[in-house]
C-alpha positions in Angstrom: 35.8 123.3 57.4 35.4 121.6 60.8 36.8 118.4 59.3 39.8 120.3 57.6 40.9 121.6 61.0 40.7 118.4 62.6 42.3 116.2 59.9 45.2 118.8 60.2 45.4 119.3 63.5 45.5 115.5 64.0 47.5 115.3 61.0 50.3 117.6 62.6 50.6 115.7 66.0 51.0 112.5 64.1 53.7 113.5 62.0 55.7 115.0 64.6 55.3 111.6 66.3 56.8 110.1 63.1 59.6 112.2 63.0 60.4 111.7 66.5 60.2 107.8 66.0 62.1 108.3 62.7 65.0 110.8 64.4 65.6 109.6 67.3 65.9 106.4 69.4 63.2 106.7 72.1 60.6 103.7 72.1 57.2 103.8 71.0 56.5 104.1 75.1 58.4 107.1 75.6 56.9 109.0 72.6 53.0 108.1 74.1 53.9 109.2 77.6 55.5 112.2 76.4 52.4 113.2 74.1 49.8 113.1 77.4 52.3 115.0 79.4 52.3 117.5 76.6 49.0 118.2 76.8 48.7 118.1 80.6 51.2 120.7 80.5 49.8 122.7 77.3 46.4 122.4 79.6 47.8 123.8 82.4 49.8 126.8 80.7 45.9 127.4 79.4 47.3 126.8 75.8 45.6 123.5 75.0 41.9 124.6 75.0 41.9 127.1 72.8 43.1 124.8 70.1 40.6 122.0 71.2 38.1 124.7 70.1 39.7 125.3 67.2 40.1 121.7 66.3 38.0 119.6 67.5 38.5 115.9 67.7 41.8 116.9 65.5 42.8 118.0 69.4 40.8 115.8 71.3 41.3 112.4 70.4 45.1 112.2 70.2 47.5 111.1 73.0 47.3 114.8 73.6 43.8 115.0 74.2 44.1 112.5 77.2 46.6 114.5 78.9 43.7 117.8 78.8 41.3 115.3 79.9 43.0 114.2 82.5 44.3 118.2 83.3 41.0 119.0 83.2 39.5 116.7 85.2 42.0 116.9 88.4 41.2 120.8 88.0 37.7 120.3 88.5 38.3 117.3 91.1 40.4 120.2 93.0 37.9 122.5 93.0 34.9 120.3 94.3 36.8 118.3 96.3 40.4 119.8 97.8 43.8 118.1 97.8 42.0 114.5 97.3 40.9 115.3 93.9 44.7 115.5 92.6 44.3 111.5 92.9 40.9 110.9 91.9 39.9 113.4 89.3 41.9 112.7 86.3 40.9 108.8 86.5 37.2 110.1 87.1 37.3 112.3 83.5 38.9 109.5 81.7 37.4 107.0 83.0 35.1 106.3 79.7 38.5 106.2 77.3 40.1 104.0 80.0 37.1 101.4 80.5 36.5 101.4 76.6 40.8 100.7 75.8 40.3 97.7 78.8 37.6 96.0 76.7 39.0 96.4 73.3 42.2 94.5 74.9 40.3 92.0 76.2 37.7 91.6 72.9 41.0 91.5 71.3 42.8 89.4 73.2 40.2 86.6 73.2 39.4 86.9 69.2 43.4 86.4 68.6 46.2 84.6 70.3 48.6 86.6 72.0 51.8 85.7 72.5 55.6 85.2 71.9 55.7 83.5 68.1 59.3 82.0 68.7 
């Protein structure tokens, strides 16, 4: 059942990114940043945990799921640290999804050749 939630959970999110690709004409860019200020706003507003619970890395792995990390971690941040935890603790929380995202670039980057094909 825990996979059933999570497949449509993360199902959902990507099919509303399709039909926001497919119906209207922001870029691919656009779309991303909106999804991780979706769910630092849905984290704030308390709404985002609950289905995070629910389902699982449905919730947690999606562009959405970075936006809660990162709304979780500046929370915390704030909490141990004041005012100068608004800049340092959502890089702190992600910083494992951030450092992992660098080195697949890079791995990727030297395995193919990037570039303009013209």
């Amino acid at each position: 059942m825990e996979y059933l939630r999570a497949f449509l959970c993360g199902g959902i999110l990507c099919a509303v990114g399709q039909i926001i690709i497919d119906r209207t004409r922001l870029t691919p860019a656009r779309i991303l940043t909106g999804y991780v200020v979706a769910g630092v706003v849905l984290s704030a507003l308390g709404l985002y945990q609950p289905l995070a619970d629910w389902a699982g890395a449905g919730a947690t792995v999606p562009l959405t799921g970075f936006g809660h990390n990162l709304a979780g971690g500046v929370r915390e941040a704030v909490a141990e640290s004041g005012w100068l935890g608004v800049f340092t603790g959502g890089l702190t929380a992600a910083a494992g999804g951030i450092a992992a995202a660098v080195t697949a670039g890079v791995v990727t980057a030297l395995i193919f050749r990037p570039g303009d094909k013209r």
